[in-house]
C-alpha positions as a printed Julia matrix, in Angstrom:
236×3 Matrix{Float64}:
   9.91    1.5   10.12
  12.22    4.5    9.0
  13.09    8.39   9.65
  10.69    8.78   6.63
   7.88    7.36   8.06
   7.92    9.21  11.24
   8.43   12.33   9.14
   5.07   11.46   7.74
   3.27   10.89  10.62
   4.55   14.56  12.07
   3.36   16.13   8.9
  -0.02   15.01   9.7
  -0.32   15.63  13.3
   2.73   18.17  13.8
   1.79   19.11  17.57
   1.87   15.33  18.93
   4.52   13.79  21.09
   7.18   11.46  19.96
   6.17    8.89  22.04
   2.95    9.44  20.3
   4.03    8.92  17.25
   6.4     5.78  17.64
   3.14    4.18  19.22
   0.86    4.97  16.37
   3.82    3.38  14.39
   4.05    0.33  16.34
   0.19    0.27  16.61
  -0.23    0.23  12.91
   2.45   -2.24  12.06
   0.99   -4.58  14.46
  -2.69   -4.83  13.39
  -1.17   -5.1    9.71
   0.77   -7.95  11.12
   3.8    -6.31   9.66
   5.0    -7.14  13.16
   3.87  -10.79  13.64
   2.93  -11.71  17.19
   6.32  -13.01  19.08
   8.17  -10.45  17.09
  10.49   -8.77  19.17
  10.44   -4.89  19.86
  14.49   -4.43  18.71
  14.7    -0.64  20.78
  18.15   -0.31  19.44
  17.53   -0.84  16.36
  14.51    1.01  16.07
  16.09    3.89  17.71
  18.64    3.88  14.63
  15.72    3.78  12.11
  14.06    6.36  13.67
  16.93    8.37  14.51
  15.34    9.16  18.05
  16.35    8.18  21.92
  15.06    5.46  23.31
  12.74    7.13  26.04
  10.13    7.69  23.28
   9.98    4.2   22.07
  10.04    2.94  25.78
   7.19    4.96  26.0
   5.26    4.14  23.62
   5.89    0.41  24.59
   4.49    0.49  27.97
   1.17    2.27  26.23
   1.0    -0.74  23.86
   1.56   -2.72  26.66
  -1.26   -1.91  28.6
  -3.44   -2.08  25.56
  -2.25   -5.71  25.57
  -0.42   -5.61  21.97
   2.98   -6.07  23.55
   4.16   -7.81  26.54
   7.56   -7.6   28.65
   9.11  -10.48  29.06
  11.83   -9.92  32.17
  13.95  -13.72  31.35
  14.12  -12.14  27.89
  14.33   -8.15  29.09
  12.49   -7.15  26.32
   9.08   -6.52  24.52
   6.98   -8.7   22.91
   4.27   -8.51  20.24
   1.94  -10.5   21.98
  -0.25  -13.4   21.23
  -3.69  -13.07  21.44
  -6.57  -15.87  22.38
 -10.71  -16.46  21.07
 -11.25  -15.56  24.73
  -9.42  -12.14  24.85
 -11.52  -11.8   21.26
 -14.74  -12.57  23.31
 -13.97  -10.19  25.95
 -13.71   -8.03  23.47
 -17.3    -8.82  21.87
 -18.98   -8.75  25.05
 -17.68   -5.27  26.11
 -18.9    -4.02  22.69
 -22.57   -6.01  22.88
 -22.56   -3.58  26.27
 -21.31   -0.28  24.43
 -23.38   -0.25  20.82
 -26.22   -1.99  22.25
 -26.85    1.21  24.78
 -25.51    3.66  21.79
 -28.22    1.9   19.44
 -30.86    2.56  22.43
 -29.71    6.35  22.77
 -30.27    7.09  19.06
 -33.63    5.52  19.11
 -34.97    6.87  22.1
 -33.48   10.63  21.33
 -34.4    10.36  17.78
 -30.53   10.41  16.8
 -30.82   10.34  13.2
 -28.98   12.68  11.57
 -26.14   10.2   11.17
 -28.56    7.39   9.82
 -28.52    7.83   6.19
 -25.04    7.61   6.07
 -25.4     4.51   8.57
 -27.25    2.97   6.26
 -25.23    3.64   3.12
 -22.23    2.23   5.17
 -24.93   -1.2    5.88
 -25.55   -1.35   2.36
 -21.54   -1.34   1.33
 -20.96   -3.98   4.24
 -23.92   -5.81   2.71
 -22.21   -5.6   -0.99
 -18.44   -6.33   0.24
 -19.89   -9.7    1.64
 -21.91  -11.18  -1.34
 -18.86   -9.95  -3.51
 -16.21  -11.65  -0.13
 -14.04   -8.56  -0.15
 -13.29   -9.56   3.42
 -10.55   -6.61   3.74
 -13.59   -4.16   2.66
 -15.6    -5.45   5.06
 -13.83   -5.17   7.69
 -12.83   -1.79   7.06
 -16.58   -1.15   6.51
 -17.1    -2.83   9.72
 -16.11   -0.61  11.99
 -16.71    2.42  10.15
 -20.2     1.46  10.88
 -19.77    0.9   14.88
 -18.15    3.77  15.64
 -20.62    6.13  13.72
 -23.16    4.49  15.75
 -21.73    4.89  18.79
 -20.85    8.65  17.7
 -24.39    8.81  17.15
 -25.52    8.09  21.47
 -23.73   11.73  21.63
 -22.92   10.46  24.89
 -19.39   12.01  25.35
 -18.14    9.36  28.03
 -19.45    6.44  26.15
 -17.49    7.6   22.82
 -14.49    7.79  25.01
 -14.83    4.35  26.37
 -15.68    3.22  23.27
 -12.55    4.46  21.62
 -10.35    2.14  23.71
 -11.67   -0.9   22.54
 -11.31    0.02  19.02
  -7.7     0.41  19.46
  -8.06   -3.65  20.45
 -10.6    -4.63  18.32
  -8.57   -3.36  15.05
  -6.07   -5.84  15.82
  -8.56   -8.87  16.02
 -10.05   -7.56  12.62
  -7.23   -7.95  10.95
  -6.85  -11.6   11.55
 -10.94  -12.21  11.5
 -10.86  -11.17   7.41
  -8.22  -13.87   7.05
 -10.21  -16.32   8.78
 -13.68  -14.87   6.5
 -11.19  -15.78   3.18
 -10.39  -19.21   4.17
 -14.5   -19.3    5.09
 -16.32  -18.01   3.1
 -19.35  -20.18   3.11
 -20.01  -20.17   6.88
 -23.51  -20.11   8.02
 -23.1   -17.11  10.07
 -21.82  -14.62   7.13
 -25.69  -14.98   5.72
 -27.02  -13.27   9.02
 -23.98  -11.12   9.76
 -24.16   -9.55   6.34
 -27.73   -8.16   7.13
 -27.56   -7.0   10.67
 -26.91   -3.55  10.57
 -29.39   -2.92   8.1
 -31.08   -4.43  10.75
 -29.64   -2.13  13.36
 -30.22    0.89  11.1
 -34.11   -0.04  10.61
 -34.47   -0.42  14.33
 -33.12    3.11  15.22
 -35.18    4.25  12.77
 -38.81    2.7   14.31
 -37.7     4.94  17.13
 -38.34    2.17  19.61
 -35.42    2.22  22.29
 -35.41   -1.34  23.12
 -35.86   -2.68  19.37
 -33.1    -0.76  18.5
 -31.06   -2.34  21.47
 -31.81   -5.9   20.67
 -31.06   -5.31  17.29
 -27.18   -4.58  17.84
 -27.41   -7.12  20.99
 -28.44  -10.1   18.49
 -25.68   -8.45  15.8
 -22.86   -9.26  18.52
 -23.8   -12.29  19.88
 -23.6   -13.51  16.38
 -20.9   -12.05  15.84
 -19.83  -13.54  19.13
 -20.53  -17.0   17.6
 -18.79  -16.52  14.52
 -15.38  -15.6   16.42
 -15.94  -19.43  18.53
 -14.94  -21.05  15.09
 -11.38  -19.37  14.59
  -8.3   -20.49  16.01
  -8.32  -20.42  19.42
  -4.78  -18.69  19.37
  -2.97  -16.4   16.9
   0.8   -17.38  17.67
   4.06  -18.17  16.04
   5.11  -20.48  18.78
C-alpha cells in the first residue's frame, strides 16, 4: 500500500475523505487476500506508506471493523484482519435469499424490465464462465448480476440495505472461486450455473411469486454449496 496508490484512488473520487480512502484501500486488499486473515493492521507503518496521520487509518479501521473484516484485539492493542466462518457465510446467504428474493418479486410484479436484457446477457456470461471454470469470471459475473437485480426493485431503501452486504459478501467470493477451482465437478455447479437464467425467465412471466421462488431456490443452493467449504478461513 503506497503514497501512489492513494494518489490514485483521489484521482478517481477527488471529493472523498481520507478516511475514506484508506478504507477502500484496506477493503480492497483484504477481499484480494493481499492482506491474509490474522494479518496485522501495522498503523505506523502504514502511516509512513501513506504519508498520512494516523486518525484516518484509525478511522477507517473501526468502519472495517464493524463490517467484520478486522477485529481489535486489546491483549494485542491492535487490529486484526479477521477470520471468517461457513456460518458468518450463511448469515450472509440467508440475508440475501431475503433481499433478491423480494427484489426478483418487485420486478415481476411492476413489470421491471428495462434492466432484463442486460440481466440476461450477464446469465448467459455466468452460464459460459462455468462450463469454461473461469471461477474468477464467475464470480465477478456473479454479483454483477445480483446487484442489477436488486437495482432493478427500484426500491431505494432495499438498494441501500442491499449495498452493505455486498461490501461482506465480496470478501467470501473471493475465497468461494478458490474453493470452485479445487471443485470443479461438484454436483451443485450443474444447477447453480443455470439459475439466473432461471431468475431472468421468471421476472419475465411477470408472475410475482415465480419470480420470487426462482431467486429463493438460486440461494438456498447456493446456500448448500457454501456447507461443503472449509468451515473456517484462518492462518492459525
Amino acid at each position: 500500500m503506497t503514497a501512489e496508490k492513494l494518489n490514485e484512488y483521489f484521482e478517481q473520487h477527488p471529493f472523498d475523505s481520507l478516511s475514506k480512502a484508506v478504507f477502500s484501500l484496506l477493503y480492497t486488499a483484504i477481499i484480494q487476500n493481499v492482506l491474509a486473515p490474522g494479518a496485522r493492521i501495522n498503523m505506523s507503518q502504514l502511516s509512513s506508506e501513506l504519508n498520512i496521520s494516523r486518525s484516518p487509518i484509525q478511522d477507517a479501521c473501526k468502519k472495517l471493523e464493524t463490517i467484520r473484516f478486522l477485529e481489535y484485539i486489546p491483549e494485542k492493542k491492535g487490529y486484526f484482519v479477521s477470520t471468517f466462518k461457513t456460518i458468518d457465510m450463511q448469515h450472509v446467504y440467508e440475508a440475501r435469499k431475503m433481499f433478491e428474493a423480494k427484489a426478483a418479486f418487485f420486478c415481476a410484479k411492476y413489470h421491471y424490465f428495462e434492466n432484463l436484457e442486460q440481466m440476461m446477457q450477464l446469465a448467459e456470461a455466468f452460464k459460459s464462465a462455468f462450463l469454461s471454470k473461469d471461477f474468477v469470471i464467475v464470480s465477478e459475473l456473479d454479483i454483477a448480476f445480483h446487484e442489477l437485480l436488486v437495482k432493478s426493485s427500484h426500491n431505494p431503501y432495499l438498494i441501500q440495505s442491499y449495498e452493505d452486504i455486498v461490501k461482506i459478501w465480496r470478501r467470501f467470493s473471493a475465497f468461494s472461486h478458490n474453493f470452485l477451482e479445487a471443485n470443479p465437478d461438484n454436483p451443485y455447479i450443474n444447477a447453480v450455473m443455470y439459475e439466473h437464467i432461471n431468475i431472468c425467465t421468471a421476472i419475465q412471466t411477470g408472475i410475482a411469486s415465480l419470480a420470487e421462488v426462482a431467486a429463493e431456490s438460486h440461494l438456498d443452493t447456493v446456500m448448500s454449496l457454501s456447507l461443503l467449504q472449509p468451515t473456517e478461513w484462518s492462518p492459525f
